[in-house]
N, C-alpha and C positions, 0 to 999 in steps of 0.2 A: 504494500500500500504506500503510496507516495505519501509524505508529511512536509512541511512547511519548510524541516531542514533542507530539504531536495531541491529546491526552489531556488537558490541564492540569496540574496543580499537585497532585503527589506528598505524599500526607496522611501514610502510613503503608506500612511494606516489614515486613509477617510471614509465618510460618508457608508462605512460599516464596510469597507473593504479593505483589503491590504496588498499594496503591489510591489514586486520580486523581481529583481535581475539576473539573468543571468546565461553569462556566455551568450548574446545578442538574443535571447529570449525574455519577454515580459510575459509575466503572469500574475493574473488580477483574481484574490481568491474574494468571493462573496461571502459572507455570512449568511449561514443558513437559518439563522431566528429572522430573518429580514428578506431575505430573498430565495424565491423558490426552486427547483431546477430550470423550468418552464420558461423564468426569468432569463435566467444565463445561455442558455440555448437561445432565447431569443437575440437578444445582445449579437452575439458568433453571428447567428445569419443575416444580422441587419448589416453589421462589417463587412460579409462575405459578398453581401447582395449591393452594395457603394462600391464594390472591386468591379463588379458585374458592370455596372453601368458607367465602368469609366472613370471615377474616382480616386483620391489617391488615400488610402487607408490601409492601417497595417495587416498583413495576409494572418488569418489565424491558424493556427496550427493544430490543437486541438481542444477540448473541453474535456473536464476531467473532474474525478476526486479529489479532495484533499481532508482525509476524515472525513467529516459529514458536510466538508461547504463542498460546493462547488469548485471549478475556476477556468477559465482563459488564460492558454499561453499563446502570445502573438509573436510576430517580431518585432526586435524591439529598434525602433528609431530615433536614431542618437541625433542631436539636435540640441537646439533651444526652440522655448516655446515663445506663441506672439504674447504672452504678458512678460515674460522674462525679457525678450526686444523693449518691451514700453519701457523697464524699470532703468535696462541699462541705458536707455538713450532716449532720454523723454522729449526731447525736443523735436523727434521726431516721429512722436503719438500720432499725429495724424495721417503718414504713410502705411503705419501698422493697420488701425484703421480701415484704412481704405482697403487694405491687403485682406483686410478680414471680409469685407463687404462681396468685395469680389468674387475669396471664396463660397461665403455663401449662396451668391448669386449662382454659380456654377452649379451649387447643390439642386438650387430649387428649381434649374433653367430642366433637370430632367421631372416630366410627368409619370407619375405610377399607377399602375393597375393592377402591381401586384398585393394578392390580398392578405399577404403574409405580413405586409406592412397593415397596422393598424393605422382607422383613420382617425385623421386626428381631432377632432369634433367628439369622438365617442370618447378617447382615452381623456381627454376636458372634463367630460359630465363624469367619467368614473373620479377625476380628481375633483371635481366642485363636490359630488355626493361625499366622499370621503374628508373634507376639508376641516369638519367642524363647527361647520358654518351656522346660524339658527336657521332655522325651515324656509322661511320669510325670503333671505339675501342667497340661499341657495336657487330658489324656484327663481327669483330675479335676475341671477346668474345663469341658469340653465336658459334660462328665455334670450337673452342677453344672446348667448352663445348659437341656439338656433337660428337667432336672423341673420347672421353672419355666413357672405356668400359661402359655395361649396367651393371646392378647387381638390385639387391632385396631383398638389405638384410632392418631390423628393421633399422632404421636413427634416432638417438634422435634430431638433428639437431641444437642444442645447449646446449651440453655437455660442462659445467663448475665447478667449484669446488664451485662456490656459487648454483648449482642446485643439489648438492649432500647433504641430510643432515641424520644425525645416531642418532637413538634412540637405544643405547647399542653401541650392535656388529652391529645392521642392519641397512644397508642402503638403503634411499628412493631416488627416481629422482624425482625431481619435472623440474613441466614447459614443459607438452609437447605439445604444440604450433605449433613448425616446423616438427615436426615428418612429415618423408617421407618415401618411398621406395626407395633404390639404392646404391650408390657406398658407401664403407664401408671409404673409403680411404678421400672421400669430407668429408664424419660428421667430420673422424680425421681433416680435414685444416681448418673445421672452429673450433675447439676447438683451434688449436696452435693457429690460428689467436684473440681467444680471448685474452689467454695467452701475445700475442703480443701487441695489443691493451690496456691491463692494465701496458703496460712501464714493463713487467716480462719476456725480453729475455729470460734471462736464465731457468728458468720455461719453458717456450714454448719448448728449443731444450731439455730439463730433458725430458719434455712430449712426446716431436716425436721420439725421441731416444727408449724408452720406449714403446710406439705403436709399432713399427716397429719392432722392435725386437718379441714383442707378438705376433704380426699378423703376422709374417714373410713376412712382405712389405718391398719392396724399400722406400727410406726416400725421394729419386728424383720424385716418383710416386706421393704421398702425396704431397710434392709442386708444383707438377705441376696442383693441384686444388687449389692451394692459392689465384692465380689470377681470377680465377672464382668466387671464394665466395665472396671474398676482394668485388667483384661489388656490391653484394645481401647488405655489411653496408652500403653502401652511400647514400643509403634513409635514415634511424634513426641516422645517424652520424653526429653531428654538431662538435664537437671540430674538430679544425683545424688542430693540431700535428695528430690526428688520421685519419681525412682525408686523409692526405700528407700522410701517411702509407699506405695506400687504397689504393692510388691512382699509388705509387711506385709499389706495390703488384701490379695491373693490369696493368702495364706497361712492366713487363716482360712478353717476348715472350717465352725465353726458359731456363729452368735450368739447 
């Protein structure tokens, strides 16, 4: 049976994971009070299937045991990521940026029909129903969510500058987990919504400005999915300041 010693060398322990180097292999074990098999098998093929259509994302190798969690081992892509670019060299955040825009756009520029991707409209309501929310700001939330056009486009669905990482000139997306089918405009609200959540105003309206202009969207369009998403962190969000952000976010009715 493989054990965590087999694994190498312990990069980083979040979000109830812990990820392992070793000899150019990464391996990402899940925690099995939190995540299911179902879960991590899905993960693998959402990676395998951005390879499929052209993208650039690390080839997974296998999915496995480790004791009773799960995990992914990928290859591992040596690099730096685009938050690591911003820190070292802020003066020019707004190329990084753009780099990120970009690559999202690429993502979204492919349409999906495949049904193996969930679409992204239903994995919303499963997180507004799971939220916490009172009954009231749920049903206003789920309503909220149904008027909003249909689409099918590729959704990385957590596009960040710590999921972007460049060996050279190329860059990989890592993390695709939430990957869904649907509005191109929601993946953009919860990316600013990250940007927002790490205390990076300014970053965030660099970023929507930037989108918007690419895609030639309304910037009123994109926030009017803020409130929606804003619901899907208030499962995994503990810190209070970022709550109260959350929580402000789905409290607007209209922008």
């Amino acid at each position: 049976m493989v054990t965590e010693k087999d694994l190498g060398k312990l990069i980083i322990t979040r979000h109830n994971k812990s990820i392992y180097s070793n000899n150019g292999v990464i391996t990402k074990v899940f925690d099995s009070k939190l995540y299911n098999p179902s879960d991590v098998l899905k993960e693998a093929m959402n990676q395998e299937y951005a390879i499929e259509c052209g993208l650039n994302a690390p080839r997974v190798i296998s999915v496995f045991l480790v004791g009773k969690n799960w995990a992914i081992s990928s290859e591992e892509i040596k690099g730096k990521t685009l938050a690591q670019m911003m820190i070292d060299d802020p003066a020019n955040k707004k190329k990084y940026i753009d780099r990120l825009v970009q690559i999202q756009i690429s993502i979204l520029s492919h349409l999906s029909d495949n049904l193996k991707l969930p679409k992204l409209k239903d994995k919303l309501n499963n997180y507004i129903t799971d939220s916490g929310l009172d009954a009231t700001t749920r049903y206003d939330l789920h309503v909220r969510l149904e008027k909003m056009p249909n689409h099918y486009k590729f959704c990385h669905g957590d596009l960040t500058p710590h999921n972007v990482i460049f060996d050279g000139d190329k860059a990989y997306v890592l993390d695709w987990a939430h990957a869904t089918r649907g509005n191109a405009s929601a993946d953009a609200a919860m990316t600013y919504l990250t940007f927002t959540l790490d205390g990076d105003d300014k970053g965030a309206m660099m970023y929507l400005k930037d989108f918007c202009k690419k895609s030639d969207t309304r910037i009123e369009y994109v926030q009017q999915w803020v409130s929606v998403v804003s619901a899907t962190k208030l499962c995994t969000t503990t810190d209070q300041p970022q709550r109260d952000l959350l929580m402000r976010n789905i409290n607007v009715v209209e922008y």
